[in-house]
VEXDREN-2710 file (C-alpha; in Angstrom, 1 decimal):
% VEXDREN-2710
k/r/px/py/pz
1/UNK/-28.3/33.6/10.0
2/UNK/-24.4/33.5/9.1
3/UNK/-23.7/32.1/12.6
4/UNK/-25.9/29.1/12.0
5/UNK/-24.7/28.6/8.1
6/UNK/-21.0/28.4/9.8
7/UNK/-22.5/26.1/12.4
8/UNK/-23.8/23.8/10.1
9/UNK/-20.9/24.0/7.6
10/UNK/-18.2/23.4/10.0
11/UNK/-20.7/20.2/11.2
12/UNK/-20.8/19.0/7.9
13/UNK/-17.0/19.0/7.6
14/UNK/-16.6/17.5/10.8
15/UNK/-19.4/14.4/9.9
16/UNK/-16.8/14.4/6.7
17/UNK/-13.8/14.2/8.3
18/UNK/-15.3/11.5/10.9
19/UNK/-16.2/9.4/8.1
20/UNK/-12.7/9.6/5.8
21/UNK/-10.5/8.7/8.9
22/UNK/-13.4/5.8/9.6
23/UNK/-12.8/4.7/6.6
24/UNK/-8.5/4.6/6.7
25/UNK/-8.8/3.2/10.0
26/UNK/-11.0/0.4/8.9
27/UNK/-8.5/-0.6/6.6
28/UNK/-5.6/-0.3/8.9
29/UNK/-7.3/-2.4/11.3
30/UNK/-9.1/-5.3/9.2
31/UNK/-7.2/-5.6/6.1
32/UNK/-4.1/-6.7/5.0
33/UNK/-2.4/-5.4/1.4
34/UNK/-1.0/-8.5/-0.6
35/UNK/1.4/-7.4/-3.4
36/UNK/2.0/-9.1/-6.4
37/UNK/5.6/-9.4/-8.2
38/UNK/6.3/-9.5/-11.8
39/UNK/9.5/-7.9/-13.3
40/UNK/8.8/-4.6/-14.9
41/UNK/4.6/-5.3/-14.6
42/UNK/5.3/-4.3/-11.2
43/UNK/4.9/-0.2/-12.4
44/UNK/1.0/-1.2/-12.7
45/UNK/1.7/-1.6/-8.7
46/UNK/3.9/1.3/-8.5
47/UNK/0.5/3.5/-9.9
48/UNK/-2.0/1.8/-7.3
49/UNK/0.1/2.3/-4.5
50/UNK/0.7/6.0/-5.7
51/UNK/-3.2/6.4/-6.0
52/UNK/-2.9/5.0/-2.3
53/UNK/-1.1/7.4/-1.1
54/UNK/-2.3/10.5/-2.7
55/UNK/-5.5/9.7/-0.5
56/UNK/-3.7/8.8/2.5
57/UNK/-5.1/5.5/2.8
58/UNK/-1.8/3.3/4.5
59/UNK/-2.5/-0.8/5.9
60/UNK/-1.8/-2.4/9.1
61/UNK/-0.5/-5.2/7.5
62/UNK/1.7/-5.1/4.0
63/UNK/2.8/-8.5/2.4
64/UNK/4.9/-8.0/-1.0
65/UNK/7.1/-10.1/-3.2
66/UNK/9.7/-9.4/-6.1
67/UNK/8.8/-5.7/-7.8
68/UNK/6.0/-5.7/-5.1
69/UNK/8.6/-5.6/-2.3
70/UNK/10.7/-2.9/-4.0
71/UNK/7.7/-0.7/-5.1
72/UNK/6.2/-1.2/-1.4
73/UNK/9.4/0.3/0.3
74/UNK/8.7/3.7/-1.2
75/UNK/4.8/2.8/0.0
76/UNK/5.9/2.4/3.3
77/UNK/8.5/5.5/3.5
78/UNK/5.6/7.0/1.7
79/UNK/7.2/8.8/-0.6
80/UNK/4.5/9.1/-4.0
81/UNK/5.8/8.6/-6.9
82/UNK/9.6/7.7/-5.9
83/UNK/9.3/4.2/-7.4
84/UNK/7.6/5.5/-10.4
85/UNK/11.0/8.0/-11.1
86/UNK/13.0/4.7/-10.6
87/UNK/10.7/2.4/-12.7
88/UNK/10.2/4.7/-15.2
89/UNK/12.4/8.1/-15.7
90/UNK/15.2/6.4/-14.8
91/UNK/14.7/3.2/-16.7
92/UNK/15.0/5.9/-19.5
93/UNK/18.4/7.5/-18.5
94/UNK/20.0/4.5/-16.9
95/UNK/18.7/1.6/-18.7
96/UNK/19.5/-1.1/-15.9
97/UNK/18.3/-4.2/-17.4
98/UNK/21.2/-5.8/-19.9
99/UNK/23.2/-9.0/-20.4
100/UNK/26.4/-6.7/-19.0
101/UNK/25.5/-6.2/-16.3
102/UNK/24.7/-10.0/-15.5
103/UNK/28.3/-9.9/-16.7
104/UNK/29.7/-7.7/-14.8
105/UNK/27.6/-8.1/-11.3
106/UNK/26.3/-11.1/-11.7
107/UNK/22.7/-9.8/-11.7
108/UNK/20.8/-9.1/-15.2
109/UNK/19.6/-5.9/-13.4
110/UNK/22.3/-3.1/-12.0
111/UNK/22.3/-4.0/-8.1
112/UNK/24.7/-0.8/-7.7
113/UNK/22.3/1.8/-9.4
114/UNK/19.8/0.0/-7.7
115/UNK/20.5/-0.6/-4.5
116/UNK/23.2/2.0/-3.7
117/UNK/23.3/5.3/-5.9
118/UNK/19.2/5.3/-6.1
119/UNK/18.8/5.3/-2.3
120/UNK/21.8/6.8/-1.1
121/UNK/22.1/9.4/-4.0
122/UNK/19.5/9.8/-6.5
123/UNK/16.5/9.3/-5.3
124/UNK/16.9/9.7/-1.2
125/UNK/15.0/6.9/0.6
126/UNK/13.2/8.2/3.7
127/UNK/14.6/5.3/6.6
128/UNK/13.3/7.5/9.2
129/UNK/9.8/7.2/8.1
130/UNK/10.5/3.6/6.9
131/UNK/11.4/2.1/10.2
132/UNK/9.0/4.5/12.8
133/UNK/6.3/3.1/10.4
134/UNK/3.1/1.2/12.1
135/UNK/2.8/-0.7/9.5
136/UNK/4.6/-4.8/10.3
137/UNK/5.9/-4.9/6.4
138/UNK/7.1/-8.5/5.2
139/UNK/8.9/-9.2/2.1
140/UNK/8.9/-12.6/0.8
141/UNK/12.1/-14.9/-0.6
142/UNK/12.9/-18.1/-1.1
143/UNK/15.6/-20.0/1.2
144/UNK/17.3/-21.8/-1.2
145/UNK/19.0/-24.5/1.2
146/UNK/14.9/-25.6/2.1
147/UNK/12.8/-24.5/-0.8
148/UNK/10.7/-22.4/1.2
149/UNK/9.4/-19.0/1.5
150/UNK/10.9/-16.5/4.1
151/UNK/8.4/-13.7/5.3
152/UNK/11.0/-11.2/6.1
153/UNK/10.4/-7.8/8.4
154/UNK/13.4/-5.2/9.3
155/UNK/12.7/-1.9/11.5
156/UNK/16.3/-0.8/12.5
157/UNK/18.8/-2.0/10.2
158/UNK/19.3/-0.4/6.6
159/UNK/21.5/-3.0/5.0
160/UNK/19.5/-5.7/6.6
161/UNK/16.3/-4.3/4.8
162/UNK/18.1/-3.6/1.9
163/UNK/19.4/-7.2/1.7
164/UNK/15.7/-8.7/2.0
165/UNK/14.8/-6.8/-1.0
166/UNK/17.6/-7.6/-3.2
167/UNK/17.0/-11.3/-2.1
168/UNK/12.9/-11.5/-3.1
169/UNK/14.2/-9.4/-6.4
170/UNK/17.0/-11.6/-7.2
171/UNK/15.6/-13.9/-10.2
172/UNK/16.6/-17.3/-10.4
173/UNK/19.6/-18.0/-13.4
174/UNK/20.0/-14.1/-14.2
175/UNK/20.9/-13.3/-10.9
176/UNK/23.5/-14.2/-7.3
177/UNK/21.9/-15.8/-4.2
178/UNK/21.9/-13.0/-1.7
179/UNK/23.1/-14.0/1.6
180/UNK/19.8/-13.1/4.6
181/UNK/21.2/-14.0/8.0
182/UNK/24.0/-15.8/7.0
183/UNK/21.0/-18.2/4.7
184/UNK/21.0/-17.9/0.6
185/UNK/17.9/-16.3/-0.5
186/UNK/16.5/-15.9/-4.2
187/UNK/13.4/-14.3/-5.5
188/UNK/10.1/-14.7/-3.6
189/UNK/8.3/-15.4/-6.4
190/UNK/9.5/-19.2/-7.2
191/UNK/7.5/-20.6/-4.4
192/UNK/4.7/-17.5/-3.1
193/UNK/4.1/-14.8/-6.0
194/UNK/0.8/-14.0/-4.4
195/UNK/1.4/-14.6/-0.1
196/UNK/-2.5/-14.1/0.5
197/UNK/-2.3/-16.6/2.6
198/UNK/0.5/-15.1/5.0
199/UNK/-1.7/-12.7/4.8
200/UNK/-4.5/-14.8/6.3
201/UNK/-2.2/-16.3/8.5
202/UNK/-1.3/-13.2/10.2
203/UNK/-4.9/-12.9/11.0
204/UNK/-6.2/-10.7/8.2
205/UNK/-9.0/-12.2/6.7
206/UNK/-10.1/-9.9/4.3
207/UNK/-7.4/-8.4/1.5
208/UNK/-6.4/-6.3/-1.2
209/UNK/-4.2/-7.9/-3.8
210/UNK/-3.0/-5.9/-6.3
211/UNK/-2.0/-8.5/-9.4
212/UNK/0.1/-7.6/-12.5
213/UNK/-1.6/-10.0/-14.6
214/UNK/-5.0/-9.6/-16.3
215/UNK/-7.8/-12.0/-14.9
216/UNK/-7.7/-15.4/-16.4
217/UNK/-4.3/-15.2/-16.9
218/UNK/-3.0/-18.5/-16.7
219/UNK/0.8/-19.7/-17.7
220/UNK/1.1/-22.0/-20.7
221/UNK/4.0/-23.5/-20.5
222/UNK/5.3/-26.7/-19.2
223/UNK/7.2/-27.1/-15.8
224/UNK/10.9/-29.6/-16.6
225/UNK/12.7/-31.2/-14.3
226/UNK/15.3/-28.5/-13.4
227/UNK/19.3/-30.2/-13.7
228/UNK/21.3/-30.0/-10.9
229/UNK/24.2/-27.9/-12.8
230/UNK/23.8/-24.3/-12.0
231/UNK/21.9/-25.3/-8.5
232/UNK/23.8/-28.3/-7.6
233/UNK/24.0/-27.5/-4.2
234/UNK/20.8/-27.0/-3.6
235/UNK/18.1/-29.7/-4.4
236/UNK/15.2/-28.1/-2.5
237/UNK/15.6/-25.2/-4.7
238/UNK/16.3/-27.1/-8.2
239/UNK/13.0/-29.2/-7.0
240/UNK/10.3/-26.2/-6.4
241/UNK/11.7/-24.4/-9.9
242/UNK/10.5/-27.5/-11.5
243/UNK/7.4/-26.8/-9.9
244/UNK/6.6/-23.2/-10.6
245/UNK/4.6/-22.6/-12.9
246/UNK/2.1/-25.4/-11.5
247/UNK/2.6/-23.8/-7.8
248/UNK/1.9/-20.2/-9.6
249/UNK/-1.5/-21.5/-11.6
250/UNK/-2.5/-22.9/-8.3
251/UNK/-2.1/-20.1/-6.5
252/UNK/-4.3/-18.2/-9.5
253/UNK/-6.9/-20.3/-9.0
254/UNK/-7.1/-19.7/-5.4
255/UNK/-7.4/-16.1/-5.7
256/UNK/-10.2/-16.3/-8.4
257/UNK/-11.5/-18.7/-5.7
258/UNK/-11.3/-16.3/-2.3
259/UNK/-12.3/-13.3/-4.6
260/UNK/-15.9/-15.1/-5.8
261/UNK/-16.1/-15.8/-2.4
262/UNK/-15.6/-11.9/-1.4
263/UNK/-12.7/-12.3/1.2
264/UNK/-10.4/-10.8/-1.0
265/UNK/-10.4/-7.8/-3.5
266/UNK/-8.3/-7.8/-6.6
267/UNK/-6.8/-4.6/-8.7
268/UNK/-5.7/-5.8/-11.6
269/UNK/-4.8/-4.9/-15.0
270/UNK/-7.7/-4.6/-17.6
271/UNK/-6.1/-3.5/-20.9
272/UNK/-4.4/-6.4/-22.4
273/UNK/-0.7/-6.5/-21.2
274/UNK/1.9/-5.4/-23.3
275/UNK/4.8/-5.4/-20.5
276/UNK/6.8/-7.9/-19.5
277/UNK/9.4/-9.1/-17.1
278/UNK/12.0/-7.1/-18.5
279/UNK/10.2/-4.5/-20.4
280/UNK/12.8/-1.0/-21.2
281/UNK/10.0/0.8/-23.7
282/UNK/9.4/3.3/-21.0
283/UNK/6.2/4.5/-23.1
284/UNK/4.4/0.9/-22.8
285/UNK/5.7/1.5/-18.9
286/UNK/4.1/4.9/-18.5
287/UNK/0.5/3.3/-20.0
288/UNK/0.8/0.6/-17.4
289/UNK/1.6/3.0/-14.4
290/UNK/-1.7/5.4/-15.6
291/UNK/-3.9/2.4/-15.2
292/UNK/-2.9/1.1/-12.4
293/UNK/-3.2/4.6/-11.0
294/UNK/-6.5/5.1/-12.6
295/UNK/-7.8/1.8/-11.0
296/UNK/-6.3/2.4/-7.6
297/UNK/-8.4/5.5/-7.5
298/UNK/-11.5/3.9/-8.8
299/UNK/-11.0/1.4/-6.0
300/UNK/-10.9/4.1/-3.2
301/UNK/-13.8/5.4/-4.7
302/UNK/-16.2/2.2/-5.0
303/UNK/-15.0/0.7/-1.9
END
C-alpha cells in the first residue's frame, strides 16, 4: 500500500511541477513586462518585482523607464531585494537626494553613490547574470538632439549599460545630459513613461504594466511653452517638455483603454499615494514597497 501512496504522491508533484513551469514559460513566451517610472514611487515597483522573483516568475521581454529601469537591473541580475536596500535602507543612511549634490555633480540625486560605490562596493551588482540573461531588456531615454525615445539594450559592456540607466534616470533641469553613443540622452520619461507600445511593437501583445500611480490618476497641471534658456541647443527637446504632461495623460488613457479591452494587465497602487518624486521619509517608502509586494503576489496568485 506504501508503494502506491509514493506512486501517487511523487505523480501529484510531478502534475505540480508540470503545471508551475507551464505557467513561467507561458509568460516568458507571450508576454512582455512594461515598467513604469516615477522618482521614489518607483519602490512600489521595486516590491512587485521582488514578489516576482521570490516565485521565479522571469519575462522574455522587459521594457522599463526612469526608477523602472534602475529597479529592473536588479530584476534582471535577479538579485531580490537589492533595489529595495538601495531605495530604502540606504536612502536612510546616505540620503542621496539634495540641492548639493545638484551642486556639486550636477545631478539632484548622488550619481557617485549611485552609480559607482552601490555597484561596485556596496551593494555588488551580479553582471554575469546580467548579461548571460535570456531576457532582451530595453531601457527607454530621450535623445535630446530629436525629441525622441531611445529603446536601449546592452549585453557585454558594463559602462555602456550603466550609461543607459543614468541617461533614462537623468531628470530634465535637476540633472546633466548623459552622453549614449556619443548622442545626449535625458530621462525616458519626458516622451514614453509607460512604452506599452514598444512593447507591442516588439511583438508582445499581451502585457504586464506595473504603474506607480493609482487608477484615474490624471496630471492637473498645465503644459507652458518651455524657453529656450537652459535647452537652447536643443529645440526638439524644449518642444516635447512643453508637451508632457498632455503626452503622459494620453498615454494614461490608453492604458485604461488596452486594459478594458484585456490586452494588458495593470499592478498598481491602491492605497492613496503618499510618495513622491523625491520622497526621503523612508517609513512612507517601506508602506509603498509592502504593497506593491503584497500586490505582486496577489497577481501571481489570481493570474
Amino acid at each position: 500500500m506504501s508503494y502506491f501512496v509514493v506512486v501517487i504522491n511523487g505523480l501529484y508533484f510531478f502534475c505540480y511541477l508540470c503545471t508551475v513551469i507551464s505557467y513561467v514559460m507561458e509568460i516568458d513566451r507571450k508576454t512582455g513586462l512594461v515598467l513604469e517610472g516615477g522618482g521614489m514611487r518607483g519602490v512600489f515597483t521595486t516590491g512587485v518585482l521582488d514578489a516576482f522573483m521570490k516565485h521565479d516568475v522571469y519575462f522574455r521581454y522587459v521594457v522599463a523607464v526612469s526608477a523602472g529601469a534602475c529597479n529592473g537591473m536588479s530584476y534582471i541580475s535577479r538579485q531580490p531585494r537589492r533595489a529595495r536596500i538601495s531605495n530604502i535602507d540606504f536612502m536612510g543612511r546616505y540620503d542621496y537626494i539634495g540641492l548639493r549634490h545638484l551642486i556639486t555633480q550636477g545631478c539632484i540625486f548622488d550619481r557617485k553613490l549611485l552609480y559607482e560605490d552601490f555597484p561596485n562596493k556596496l551593494l555588488p551588482f551580479d553582471w554575469d547574470t546580467f548579461f548571460s540573461s535570456r531576457t532582451e531588456y530595453e531601457m527607454v531615454t530621450t535623445n535630446c538632439l530629436t525629441g525622441t525615445p531611445c529603446y536601449l539594450s546592452e549585453k557585454s559592456d558594463k559602462q555602456r549599460a550603466l550609461d543607459i540607466v543614468r541617461a533614462s534616470s537623468s531628470l530634465p533641469y535637476v540633472s546633466k545630459m548623459v552622453m549614449v553613443d556619443g548622442v545626449p540622452m535625458l530621462d525616458g520619461g519626458i516622451i514614453d513613461n509607460i512604452p506599452v507600445m514598444r512593447a507591442v511593437e516588439k511583438g508582445y501583445r499581451k502585457n504586464v504594466v506595473v504603474l506607480t500611480r493609482n487608477k484615474g490618476f490624471r496630471s492637473t497641471g498645465k503644459d507652458i511653452t518651455i524657453p529656450n534658456i537652459m535647452y537652447k541647443k536643443f529645440p526638439h527637446l524644449c518642444e516635447v517638455l512643453g508637451r508632457r504632461i498632455a503626452i503622459y495623460n494620453a498615454q494614461l488613457d490608453m492604458v485604461d483603454r488596452l486594459e478594458s479591452e484585456g490586452s494588458i494587465v495593470c499592478i498598481r497602487p491602491e492605497r492613496p499615494m503618499e510618495v513622491g518624486l523625491m520622497t526621503r521619509d523612508v517609513e512612507k517608502l517601506e508602506r509603498l514597497y509592502e504593497e506593491g509586494f503584497k500586490l505582486g503576489e496577489r497577481f501571481l496568485k489570481e493570474d
